[in-house]
C-alpha positions as a Python dict, from the first residue, in 0.01 Angstrom:
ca = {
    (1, 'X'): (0, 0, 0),
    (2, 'X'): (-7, -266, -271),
    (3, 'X'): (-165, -189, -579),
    (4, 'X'): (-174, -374, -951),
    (5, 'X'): (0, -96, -1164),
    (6, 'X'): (329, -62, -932),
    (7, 'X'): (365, -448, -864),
    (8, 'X'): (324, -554, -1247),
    (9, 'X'): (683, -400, -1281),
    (10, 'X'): (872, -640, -1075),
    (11, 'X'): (788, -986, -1238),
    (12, 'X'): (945, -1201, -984),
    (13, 'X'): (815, -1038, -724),
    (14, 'X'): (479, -1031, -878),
    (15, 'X'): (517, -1438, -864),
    (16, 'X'): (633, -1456, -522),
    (17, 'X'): (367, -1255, -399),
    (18, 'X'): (71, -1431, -617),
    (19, 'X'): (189, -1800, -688),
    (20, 'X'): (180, -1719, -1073),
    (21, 'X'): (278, -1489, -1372),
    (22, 'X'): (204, -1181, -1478),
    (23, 'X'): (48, -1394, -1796),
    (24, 'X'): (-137, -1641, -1617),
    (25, 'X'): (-247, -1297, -1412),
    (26, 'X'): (-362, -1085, -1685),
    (27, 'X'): (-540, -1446, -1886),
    (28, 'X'): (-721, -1515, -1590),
    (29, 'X'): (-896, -1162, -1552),
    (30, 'X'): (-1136, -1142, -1816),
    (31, 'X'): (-1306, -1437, -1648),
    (32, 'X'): (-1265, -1319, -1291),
    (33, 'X'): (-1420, -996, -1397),
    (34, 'X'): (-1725, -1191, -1579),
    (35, 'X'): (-1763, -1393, -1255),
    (36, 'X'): (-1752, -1005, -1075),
    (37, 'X'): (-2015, -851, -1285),
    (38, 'X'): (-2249, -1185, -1236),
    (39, 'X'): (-2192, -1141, -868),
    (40, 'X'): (-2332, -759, -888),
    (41, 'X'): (-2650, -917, -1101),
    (42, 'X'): (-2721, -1182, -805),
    (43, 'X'): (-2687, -896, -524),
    (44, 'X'): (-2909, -658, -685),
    (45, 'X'): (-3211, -916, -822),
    (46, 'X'): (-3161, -1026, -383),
    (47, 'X'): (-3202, -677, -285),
    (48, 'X'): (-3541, -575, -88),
    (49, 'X'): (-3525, -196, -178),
    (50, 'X'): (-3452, -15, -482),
    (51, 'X'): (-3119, 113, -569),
    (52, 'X'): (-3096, 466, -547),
    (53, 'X'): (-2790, 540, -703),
    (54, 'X'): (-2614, 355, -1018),
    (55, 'X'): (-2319, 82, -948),
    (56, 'X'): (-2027, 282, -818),
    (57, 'X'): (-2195, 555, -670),
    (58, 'X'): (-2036, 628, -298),
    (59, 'X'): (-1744, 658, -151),
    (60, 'X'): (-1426, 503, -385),
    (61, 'X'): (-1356, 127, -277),
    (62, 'X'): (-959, 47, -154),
    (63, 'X'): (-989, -163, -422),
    (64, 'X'): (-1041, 47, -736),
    (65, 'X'): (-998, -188, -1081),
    (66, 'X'): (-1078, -541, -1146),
    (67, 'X'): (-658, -586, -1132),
    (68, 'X'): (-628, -484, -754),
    (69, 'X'): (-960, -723, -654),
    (70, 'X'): (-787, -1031, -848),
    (71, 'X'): (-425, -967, -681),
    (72, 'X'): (-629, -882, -341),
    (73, 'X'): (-763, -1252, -308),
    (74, 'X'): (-464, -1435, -473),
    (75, 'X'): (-202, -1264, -250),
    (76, 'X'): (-433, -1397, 16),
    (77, 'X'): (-469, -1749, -135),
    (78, 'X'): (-91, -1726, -180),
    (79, 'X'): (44, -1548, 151),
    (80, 'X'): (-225, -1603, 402),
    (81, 'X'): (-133, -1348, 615),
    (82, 'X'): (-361, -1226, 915),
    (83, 'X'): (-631, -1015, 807),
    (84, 'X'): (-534, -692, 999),
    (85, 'X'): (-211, -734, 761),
    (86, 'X'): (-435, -851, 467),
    (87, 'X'): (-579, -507, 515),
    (88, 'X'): (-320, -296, 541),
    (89, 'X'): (-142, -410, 257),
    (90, 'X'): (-432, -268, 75),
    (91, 'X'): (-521, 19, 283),
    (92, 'X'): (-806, -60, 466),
    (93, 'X'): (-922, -218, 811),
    (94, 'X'): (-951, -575, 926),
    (95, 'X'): (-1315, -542, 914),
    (96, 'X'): (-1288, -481, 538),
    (97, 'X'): (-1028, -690, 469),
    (98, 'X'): (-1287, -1000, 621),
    (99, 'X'): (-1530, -834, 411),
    (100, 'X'): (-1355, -852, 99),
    (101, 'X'): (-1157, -1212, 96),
    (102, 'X'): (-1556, -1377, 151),
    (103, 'X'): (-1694, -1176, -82),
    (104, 'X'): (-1390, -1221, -385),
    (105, 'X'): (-1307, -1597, -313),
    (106, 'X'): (-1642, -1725, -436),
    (107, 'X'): (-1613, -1510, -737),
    (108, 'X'): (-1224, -1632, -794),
    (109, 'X'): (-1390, -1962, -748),
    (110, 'X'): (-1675, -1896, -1016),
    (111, 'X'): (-1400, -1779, -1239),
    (112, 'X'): (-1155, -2098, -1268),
    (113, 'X'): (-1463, -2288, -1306),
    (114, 'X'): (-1552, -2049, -1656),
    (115, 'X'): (-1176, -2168, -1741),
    (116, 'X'): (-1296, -2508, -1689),
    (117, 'X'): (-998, -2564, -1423),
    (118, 'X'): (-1194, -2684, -1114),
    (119, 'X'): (-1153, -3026, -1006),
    (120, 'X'): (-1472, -3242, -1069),
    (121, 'X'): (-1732, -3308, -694),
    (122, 'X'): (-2008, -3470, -828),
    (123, 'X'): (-2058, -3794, -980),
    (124, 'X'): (-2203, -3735, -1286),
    (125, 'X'): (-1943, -3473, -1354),
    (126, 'X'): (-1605, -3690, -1250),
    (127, 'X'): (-1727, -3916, -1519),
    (128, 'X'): (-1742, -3670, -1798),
    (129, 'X'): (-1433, -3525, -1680),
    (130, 'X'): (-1246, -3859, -1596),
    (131, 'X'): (-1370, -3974, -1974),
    (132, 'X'): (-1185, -3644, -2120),
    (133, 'X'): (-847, -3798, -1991),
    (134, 'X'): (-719, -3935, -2306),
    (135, 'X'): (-472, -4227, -2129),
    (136, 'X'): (-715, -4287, -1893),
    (137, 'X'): (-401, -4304, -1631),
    (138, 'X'): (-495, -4177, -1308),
    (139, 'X'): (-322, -4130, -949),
    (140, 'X'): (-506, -4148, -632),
    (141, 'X'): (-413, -4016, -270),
    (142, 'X'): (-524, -3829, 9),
    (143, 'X'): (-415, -3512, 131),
    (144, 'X'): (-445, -3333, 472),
    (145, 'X'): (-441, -2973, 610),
    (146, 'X'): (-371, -2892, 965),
    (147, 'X'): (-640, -2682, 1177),
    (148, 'X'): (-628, -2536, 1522),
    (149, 'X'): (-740, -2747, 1784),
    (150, 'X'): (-1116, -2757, 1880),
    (151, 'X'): (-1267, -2647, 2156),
    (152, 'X'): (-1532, -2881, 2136),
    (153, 'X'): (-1393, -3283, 2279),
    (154, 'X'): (-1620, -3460, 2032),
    (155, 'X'): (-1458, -3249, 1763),
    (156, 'X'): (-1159, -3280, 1934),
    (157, 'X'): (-1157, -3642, 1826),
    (158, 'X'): (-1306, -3657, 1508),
    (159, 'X'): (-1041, -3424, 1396),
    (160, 'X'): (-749, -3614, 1501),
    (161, 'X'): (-481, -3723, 1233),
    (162, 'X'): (-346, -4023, 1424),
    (163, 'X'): (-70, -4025, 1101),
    (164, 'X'): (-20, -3644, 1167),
    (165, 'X'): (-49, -3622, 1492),
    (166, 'X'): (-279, -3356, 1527),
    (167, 'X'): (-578, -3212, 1444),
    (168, 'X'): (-635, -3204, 1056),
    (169, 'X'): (-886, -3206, 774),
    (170, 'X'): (-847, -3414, 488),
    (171, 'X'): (-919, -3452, 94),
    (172, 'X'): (-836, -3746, -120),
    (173, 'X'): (-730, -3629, -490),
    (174, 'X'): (-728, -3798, -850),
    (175, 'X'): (-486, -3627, -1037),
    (176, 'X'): (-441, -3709, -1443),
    (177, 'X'): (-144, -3878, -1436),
    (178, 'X'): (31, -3729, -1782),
    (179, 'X'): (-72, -3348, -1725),
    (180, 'X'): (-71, -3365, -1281),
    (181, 'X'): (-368, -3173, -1298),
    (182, 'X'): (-610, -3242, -1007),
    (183, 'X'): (-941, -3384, -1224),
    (184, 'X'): (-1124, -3489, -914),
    (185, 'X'): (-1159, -3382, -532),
    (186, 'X'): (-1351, -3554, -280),
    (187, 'X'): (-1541, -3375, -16),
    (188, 'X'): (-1405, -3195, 251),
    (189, 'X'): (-1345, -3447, 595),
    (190, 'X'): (-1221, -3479, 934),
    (191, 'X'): (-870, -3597, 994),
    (192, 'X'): (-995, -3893, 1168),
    (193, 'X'): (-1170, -4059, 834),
    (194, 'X'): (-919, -4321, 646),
    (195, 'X'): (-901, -4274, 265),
    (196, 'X'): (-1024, -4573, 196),
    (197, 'X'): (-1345, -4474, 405),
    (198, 'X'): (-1363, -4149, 212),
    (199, 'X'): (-1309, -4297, -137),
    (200, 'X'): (-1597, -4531, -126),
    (201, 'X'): (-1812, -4277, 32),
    (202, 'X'): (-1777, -4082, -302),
    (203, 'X'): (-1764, -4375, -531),
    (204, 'X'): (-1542, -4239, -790),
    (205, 'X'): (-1669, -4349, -1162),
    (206, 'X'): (-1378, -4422, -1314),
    (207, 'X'): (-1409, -4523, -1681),
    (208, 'X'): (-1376, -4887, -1761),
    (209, 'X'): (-1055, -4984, -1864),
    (210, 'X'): (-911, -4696, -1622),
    (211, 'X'): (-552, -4769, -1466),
    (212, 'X'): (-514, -4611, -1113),
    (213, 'X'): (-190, -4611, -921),
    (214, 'X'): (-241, -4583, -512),
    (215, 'X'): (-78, -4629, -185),
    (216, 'X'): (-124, -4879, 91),
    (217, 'X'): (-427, -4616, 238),
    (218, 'X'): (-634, -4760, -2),
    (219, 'X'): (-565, -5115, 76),
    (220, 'X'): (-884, -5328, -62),
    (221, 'X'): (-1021, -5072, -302),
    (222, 'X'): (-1093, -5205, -635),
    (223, 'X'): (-1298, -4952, -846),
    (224, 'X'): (-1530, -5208, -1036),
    (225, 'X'): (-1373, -5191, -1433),
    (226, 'X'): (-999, -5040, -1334),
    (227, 'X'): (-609, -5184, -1340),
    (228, 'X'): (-473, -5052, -985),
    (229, 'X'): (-113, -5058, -892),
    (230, 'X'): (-42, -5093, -544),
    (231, 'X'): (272, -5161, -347),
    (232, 'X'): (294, -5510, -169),
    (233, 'X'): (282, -5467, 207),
    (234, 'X'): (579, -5643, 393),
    (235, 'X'): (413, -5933, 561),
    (236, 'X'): (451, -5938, 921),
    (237, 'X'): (763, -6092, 1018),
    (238, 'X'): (912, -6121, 660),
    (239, 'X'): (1100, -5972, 420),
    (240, 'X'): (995, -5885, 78),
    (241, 'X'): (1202, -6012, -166),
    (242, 'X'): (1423, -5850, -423),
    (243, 'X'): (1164, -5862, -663),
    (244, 'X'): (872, -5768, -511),
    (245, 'X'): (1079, -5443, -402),
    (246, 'X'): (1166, -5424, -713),
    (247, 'X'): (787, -5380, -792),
    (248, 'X'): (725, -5141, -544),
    (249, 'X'): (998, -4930, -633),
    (250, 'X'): (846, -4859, -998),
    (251, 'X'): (493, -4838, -872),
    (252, 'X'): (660, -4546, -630),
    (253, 'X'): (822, -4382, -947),
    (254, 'X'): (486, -4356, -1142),
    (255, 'X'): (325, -4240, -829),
    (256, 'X'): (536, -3954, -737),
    (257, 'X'): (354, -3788, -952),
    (258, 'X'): (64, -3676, -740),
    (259, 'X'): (267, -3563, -470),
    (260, 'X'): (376, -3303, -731),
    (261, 'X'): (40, -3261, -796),
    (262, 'X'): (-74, -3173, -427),
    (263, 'X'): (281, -3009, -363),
    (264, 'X'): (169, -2755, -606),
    (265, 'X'): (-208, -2714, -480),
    (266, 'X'): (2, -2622, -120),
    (267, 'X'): (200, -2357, -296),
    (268, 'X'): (-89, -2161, -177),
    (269, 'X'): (-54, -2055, 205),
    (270, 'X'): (-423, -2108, 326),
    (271, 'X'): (-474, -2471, 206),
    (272, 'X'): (-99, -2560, 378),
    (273, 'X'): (-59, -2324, 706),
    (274, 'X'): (-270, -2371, 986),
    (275, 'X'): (-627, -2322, 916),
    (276, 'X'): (-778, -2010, 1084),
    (277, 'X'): (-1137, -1890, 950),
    (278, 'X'): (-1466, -1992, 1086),
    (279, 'X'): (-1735, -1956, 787),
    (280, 'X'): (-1881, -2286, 753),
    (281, 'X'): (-1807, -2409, 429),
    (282, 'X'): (-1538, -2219, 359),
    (283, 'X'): (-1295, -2460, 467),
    (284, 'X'): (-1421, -2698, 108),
    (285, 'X'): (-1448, -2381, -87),
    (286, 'X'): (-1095, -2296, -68),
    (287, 'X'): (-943, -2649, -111),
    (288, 'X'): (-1159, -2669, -417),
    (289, 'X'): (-1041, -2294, -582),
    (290, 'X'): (-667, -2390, -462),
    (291, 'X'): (-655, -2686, -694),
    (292, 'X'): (-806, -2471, -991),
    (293, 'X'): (-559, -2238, -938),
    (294, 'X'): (-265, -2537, -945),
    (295, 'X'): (-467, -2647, -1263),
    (296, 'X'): (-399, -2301, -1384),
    (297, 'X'): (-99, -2250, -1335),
    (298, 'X'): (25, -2559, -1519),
    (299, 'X'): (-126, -2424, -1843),
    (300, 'X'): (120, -2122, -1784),
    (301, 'X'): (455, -2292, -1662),
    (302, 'X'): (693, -2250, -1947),
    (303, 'X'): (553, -1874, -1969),
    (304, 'X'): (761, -1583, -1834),
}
């Protein structure tokens, strides 16, 4: 059985097992347990009956401190195992386990966003974010995730990644292009839409005088006010010359960046293996908390 006080002796392992230090760990906890205790405060002002015996009453939870909930749902986040092994590596059923990651994720969730590491959704809020960037240098790109296969045709085909090759869901991501960090995340879509499609559907405010660097996926989009950097497409039946590839070789270089950037949002299992849970929703929620906990971790890199 994995618990906190046993694991927080074996640093690397620690890492391997959560995606980050045992500082990033222990910085991140005060917030997670805020997020906790706000959690208890929404589930008793919903309940229909009156409580009839304090918080903590009952049998002890598998989970005992704050430490064991936090390394329950990152080893998750992290690992993604199956949730019969999710729960016993903890000690407790698969029924629990389900329990338990739906219950903690919104909460991990609600705690990067206290940290202020959650990548802007809404418009008003990408543009006081995007304004915060201080270069105002920004990388754009889309990402996807595979799923299983639907049962249902229409889904069948909506889901489709004709670049993957299967059946996928997809974000596009604006990353800060000096710090990687993910500043904005679009909304959760099939693998069918183009990233073109899905970037005007959100309409990204970028701030005038922005410069964006992008890929040939967003071919024709011009944010009104921004410098974009594109490569040039080899015309059919020609050659680009040495100059133009030339060109596209730099853009490349500055671009690479954000394939850092989503590179370490898939350090975490569930948002790069095969996605398996049903919940609606869930599917956003945990490409949202993923790239919090990249932004995290990048405040913590150089720590041991």
């Amino acid at each position: 059985m994995i618990v906190y006080q046993v694991l927080k002796n074996k640093p690397a392992v620690f890492r391997c097992f959560i995606g980050m230090n045992l500082v990033a760990f222990e910085k991140l906890l005060p917030a997670f347990e805020r997020a906790y205790e706000a959690d208890l405060d929404r589930r008793d002002q919903a309940r229909t009956t009156k409580r009839q015996r304090e918080r903590g009453g009952g049998r002890n939870s598998a989970l005992q401190g704050m430490e064991d909930k936090l390394l329950f749902i990152l080893l998750y986040f992290k690992i993604y195992p199956l949730q019969e092994v999710q729960g016993f590596l903890f000690g407790m059923g698969q029924s629990q386990a389900w329990d338990w990651i739906h219950r903690l994720t919104p909460i991990l969730n609600r705690a990067l966003g206290y940290e202020k590491q959650l990548p802007a959704r809404k418009a008003h809020d990408i543009e006081q974010v995007l304004k915060m960037c201080p270069a105002l240098e920004f990388i754009l790109d889309g990402t996807e995730r595979p799923i299983r296969r639907p049962k249902d045709k229409a889904k069948q085909k909506e889901n489709y990644s004709g670049k993957k090759k299967r059946h996928t869901l997809k974000n596009n991501v604006v990353t800060e292009k000096s710090t990687k960090k993910v500043r904005v995340l679009s909304a959760t879509s099939e693998g069918k839409k183009h990233d073109k499609t899905l970037a005007e559907e959100q309409a990204i405010p970028f701030p005038k005088g922005s410069k964006v660097w992008k890929d040939l996926g967003f071919q024709g989009y011009e944010p009104e006010g921004t410098i974009t950097y594109q490569p040039m497409k080899k015309p059919k039946g020609k050659e680009l010359t040495a100059e133009q590839k030339q060109n596209n070789q730099e853009i490349s270089k500055e671009r690479i960046g954000v394939e850092h950037s989503i590179g370490g949002v898939k350090v975490f299992g569930i948002v790069h293996a095969v996605y398996r849970n049903f919940r609606e929703g869930f599917e956003d929620l945990i490409m949202e908390t993923a790239c919090g906990l990249h932004n995290w971790r990048l405040d913590f890199r150089l720590t041991v």
